[in-house]
N, C-alpha and C positions, 0 to 999 in steps of 0.2 A: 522442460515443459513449456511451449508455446499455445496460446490460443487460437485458435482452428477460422480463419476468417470464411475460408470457403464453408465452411458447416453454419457458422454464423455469423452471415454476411452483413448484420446489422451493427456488430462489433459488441463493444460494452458498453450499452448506453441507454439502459433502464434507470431513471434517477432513483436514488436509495434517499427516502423519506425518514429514517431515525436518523441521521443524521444531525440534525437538529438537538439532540441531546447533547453531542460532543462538538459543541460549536467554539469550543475555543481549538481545537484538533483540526476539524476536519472545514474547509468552504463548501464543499460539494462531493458529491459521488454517484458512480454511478456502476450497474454491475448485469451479469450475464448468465443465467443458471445454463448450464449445462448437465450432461447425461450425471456427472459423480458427484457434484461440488457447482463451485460458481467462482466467477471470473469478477475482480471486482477492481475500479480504475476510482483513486480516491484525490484527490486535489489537500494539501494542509494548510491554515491559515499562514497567513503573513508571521504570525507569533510565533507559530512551529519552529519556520524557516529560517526565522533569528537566530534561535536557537540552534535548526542543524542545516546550516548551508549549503550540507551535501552530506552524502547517507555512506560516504566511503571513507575509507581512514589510510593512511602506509601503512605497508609492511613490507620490509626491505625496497626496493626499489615497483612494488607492485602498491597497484591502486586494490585494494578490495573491499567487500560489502563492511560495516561495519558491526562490529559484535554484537549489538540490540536487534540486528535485523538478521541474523543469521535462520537460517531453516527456513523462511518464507518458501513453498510454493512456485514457481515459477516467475518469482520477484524479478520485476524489470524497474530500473530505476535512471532509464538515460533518458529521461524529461523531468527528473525533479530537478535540477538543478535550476534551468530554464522557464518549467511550467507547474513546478511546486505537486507533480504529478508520480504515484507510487500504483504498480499494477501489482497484481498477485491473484494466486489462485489459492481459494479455501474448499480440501477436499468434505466431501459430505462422512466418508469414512472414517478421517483424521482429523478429530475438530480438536486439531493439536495449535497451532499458529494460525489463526485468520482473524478478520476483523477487531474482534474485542480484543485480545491480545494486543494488536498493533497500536489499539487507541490507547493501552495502560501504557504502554512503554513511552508514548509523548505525555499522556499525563503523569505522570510521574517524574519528568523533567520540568513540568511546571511548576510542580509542588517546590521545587528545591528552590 
């Protein structure tokens, strides 16, 4: 699953205002409703990032997602590394894996 720039040429780039509740997670975000769901491009603070340098782990001689992040949506993750940036798409039918999810899984590395 790719987001559609020709349909929404303006990209993801509605700033998301609760944000501000999980401020030790998240610096910024910003997101896209589309026809089923929403497209959503999240920025993690500096403390996140301590914590997970990079959102891949090995397995055998392969780079892959790491296991907290598995199931996301159309997770694209080749600007966290660089710009502390995780995209994903949360369906409106499947409100299995999106947002709130995402923020327990770092807060809950902070608890420890």
């Amino acid at each position: 699953m790719e987001f559609n720039y020709d349909k929404y040429p303006e990209g993801i780039s509605d700033s998301l205002s609760f944000l501000d509740q999980d401020e030790l997670v998240w610096e910024r975000g910003y997101y896209c409703r589309v026809e089923e769901g929403c497209w959503y491009e999240l920025y993690v603070t500096d403390r996140i990032k301590k914590l997970f340098p990079s959102l891949y782990e090995e397995k055998g001689n392969e780079k892959v997602v790491a296991s907290p992040f598995l199931g996301f949506k159309g997770l694209l993750l080749d600007h966290y590394e660089e710009s502390n940036q995780i995209t994903f798409y949360d369906s409106e039918n499947e409100k299995k894996l999106g947002y709130p999810h995402l923020t327990s899984i770092f807060i809950q590395f902070l608890k420890d």
